[in-house]
N, C-alpha and C positions, 0 to 999 in steps of 0.2 A: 685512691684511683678515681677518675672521673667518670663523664661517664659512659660505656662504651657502646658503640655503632660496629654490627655485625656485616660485613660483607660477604655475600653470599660465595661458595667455592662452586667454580669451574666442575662443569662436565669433561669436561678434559684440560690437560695442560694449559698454563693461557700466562702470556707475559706482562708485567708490570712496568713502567718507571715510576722510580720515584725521584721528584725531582723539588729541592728545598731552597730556600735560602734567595727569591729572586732580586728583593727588595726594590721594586719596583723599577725606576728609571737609571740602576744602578745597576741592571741586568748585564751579564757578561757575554755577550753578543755570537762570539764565540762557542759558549757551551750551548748559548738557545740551539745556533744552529747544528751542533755534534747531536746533541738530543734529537733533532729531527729526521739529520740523517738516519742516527743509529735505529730510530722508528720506522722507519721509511723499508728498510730491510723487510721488516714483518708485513704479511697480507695487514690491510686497516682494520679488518674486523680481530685481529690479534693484537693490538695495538689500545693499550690502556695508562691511562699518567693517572697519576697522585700527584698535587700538589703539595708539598710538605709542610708549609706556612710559610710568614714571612713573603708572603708573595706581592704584597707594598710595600713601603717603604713608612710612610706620611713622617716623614720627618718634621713636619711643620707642627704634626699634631703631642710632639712631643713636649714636656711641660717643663723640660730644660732646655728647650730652644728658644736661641737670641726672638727671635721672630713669635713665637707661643707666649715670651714674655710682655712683649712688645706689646702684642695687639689683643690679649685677653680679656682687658677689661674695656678696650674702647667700642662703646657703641656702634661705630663701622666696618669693626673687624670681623665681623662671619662673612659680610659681602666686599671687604677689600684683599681679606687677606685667606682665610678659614676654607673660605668655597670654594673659589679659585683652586687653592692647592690641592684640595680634595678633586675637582673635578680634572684638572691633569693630569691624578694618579688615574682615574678612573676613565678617562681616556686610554690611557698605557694599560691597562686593564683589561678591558675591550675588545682594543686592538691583539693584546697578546693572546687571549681566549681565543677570538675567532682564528687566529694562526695556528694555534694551539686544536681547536676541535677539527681544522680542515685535517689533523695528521690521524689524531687519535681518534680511537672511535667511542670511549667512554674516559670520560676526566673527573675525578674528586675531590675539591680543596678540602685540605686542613688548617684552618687560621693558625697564624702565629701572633707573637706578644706584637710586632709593629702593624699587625693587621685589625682588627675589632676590637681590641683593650687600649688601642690609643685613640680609634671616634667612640669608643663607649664611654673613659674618663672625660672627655672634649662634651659631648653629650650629657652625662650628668653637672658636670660644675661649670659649664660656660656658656655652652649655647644656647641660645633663647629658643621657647618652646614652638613658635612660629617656625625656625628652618630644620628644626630635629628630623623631619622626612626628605629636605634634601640629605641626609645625611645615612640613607640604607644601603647598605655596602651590596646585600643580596642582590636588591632591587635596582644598584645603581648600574650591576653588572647581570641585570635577566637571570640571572642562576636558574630557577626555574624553569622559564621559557626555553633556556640550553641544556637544559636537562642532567645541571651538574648539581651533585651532591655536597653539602659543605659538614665539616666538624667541626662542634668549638674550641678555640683554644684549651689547651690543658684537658680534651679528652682525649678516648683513643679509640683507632679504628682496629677493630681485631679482621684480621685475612688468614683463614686456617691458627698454624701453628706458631704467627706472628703479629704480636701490636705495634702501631704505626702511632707517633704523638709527632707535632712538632718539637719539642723538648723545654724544659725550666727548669733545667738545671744546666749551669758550667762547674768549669775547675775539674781537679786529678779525679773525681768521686763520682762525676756524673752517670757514666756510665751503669753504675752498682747504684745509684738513688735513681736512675730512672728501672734501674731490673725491679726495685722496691716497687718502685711506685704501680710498674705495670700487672703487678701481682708475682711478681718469679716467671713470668713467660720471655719466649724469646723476643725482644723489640729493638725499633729501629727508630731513631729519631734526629728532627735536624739541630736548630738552634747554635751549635758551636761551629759551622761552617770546616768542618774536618772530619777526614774519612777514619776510624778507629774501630777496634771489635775487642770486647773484651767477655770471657766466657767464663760461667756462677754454676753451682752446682746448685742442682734443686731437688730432693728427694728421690739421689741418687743417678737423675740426668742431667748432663750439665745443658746449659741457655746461654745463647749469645744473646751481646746487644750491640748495635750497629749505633754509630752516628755517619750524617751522611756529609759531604763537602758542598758548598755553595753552588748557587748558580749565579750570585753576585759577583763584581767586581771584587778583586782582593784588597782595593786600596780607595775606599769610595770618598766622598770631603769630611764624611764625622768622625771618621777615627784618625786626622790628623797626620799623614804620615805614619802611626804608629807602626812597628813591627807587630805581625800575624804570622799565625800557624795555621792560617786557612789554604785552603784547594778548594780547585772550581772541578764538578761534575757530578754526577748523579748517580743510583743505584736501579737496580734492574733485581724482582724478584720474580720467579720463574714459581707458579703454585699448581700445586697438584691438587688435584680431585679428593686426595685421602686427608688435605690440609699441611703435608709436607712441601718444603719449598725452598730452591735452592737461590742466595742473596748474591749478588757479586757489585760491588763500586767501581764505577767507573772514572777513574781520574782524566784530566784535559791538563796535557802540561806541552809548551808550544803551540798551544792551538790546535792541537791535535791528540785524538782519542786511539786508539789499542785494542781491538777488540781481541776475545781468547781465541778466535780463528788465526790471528797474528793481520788481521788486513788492518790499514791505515786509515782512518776516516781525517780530512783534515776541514777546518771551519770552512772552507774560502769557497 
């Protein structure tokens, strides 16, 4: 287990979203806007997101990309190709935060693998020591100055009687190697872009573990056309004061969200 970030519990009731998988400019425009609605419901000061990771994309920064290949070893490529794409994700960034905190009143990111583990490899084996500080993800997006919290990839964030990771694990097993990994607690994580729950006995109680569905596009240009068992939407945990907390996912299919009251929210 890595290593964990304590959230403090509510004096009273207080709502969650969690929201995974945006991959930056690959955002499913639709689910942004169900998220907001469905935010928009609660007073703002009851209104809290988790970012779940995966909240860029940098595909450029990926070292099986046509273009990562291309321009890795040439002298020009931090300033023709490397910054550049860095700084449009981090435009889209930006942009998306300050949309994002005009709703919520406290947000959290949690990195994913295409988030800090693709400019930290970029960072060690390529970039020249000169542009390494355009290269601060915190810094590039004020975290600080916005008063948002971040986790690093592959840790976890404990909330009461549940940890929160982005996820590094896929396949049938994930679920049970992330309950490993979390220590046997109940958790919830993104990474597979699909909604699932599967529940482990633990010294007599049993533990769920959630994964949660995208806020990405289901069919972006790297995966080809392939066939996905992805869903776009997000989860909502409801935490109590005592650290019990009731989880529920929110699936967008039509463009359109379902709440348990039965109302309709639709993206448009």
């Amino acid at each position: 287990m890595g290593i964990t970030t304590t959230l403090k519990l509510p004096k009273e009731p207080q709502m969650w979203f969690v929201a995974s998988d945006w991959h930056g400019h690959h955002l499913h425009i639709p689910s942004f806007n169900l998220l907001l609605k469905h935010s928009n419901l609660l007073p703002k000061k009851q209104r809290n997101l988790i970012i779940g990771g995966d909240f860029f994309d940098f595909v450029e920064f990926m070292p099986k990309d046509a273009g990562f290949q291309q321009w890795k070893d040439r002298k020009d490529g931090v300033d023709e190709f490397f910054l550049p794409a860095y700084e449009k994700e981090i435009s889209w960034g930006n942009d998306t935060l300050d949309a994002l905190q005009s709703h919520f009143n406290y947000v959290i990111i949690i990195w994913g693998n295409h988030d800090t583990p693709r400019i930290d490899h970029f960072l060690s084996k390529f970039c020249p020591e000169a542009y390494k500080p355009n290269f601060n993800l915190e810094k590039s997006l004020r975290l600080k100055e916005r008063g948002i919290g971040s986790i690093n990839y592959n840790d976890w964030l404990d909330f009461g009687e549940l940890s929160i990771t982005h996820g590094m694990y896929h396949g049938p097993s994930a679920h049970k190697k992330h309950f490993i990994a979390s220590g046997g607690r109940n958790c919830l994580f993104g990474h597979v872009h699909s909604s699932e729950c599967e529940t482990f006995a633990a010294r007599g109680n049993s533990r769920s573990v959630w994964s949660l569905p995208a806020m990405c596009g289901l069919n972006p240009h790297y995966i080809k056309n392939s066939e996905v068992s992805w869903q776009n939407g997000y989860a909502t945990v409801f935490m109590k004061p005592n650290g019990n907390f009731n989880l529920n996912t929110h699936l967008v299919f039509d463009n359109q969200l379902l709440l348990p009251t039965g109302e309709i929210l639709c993206s448009e």
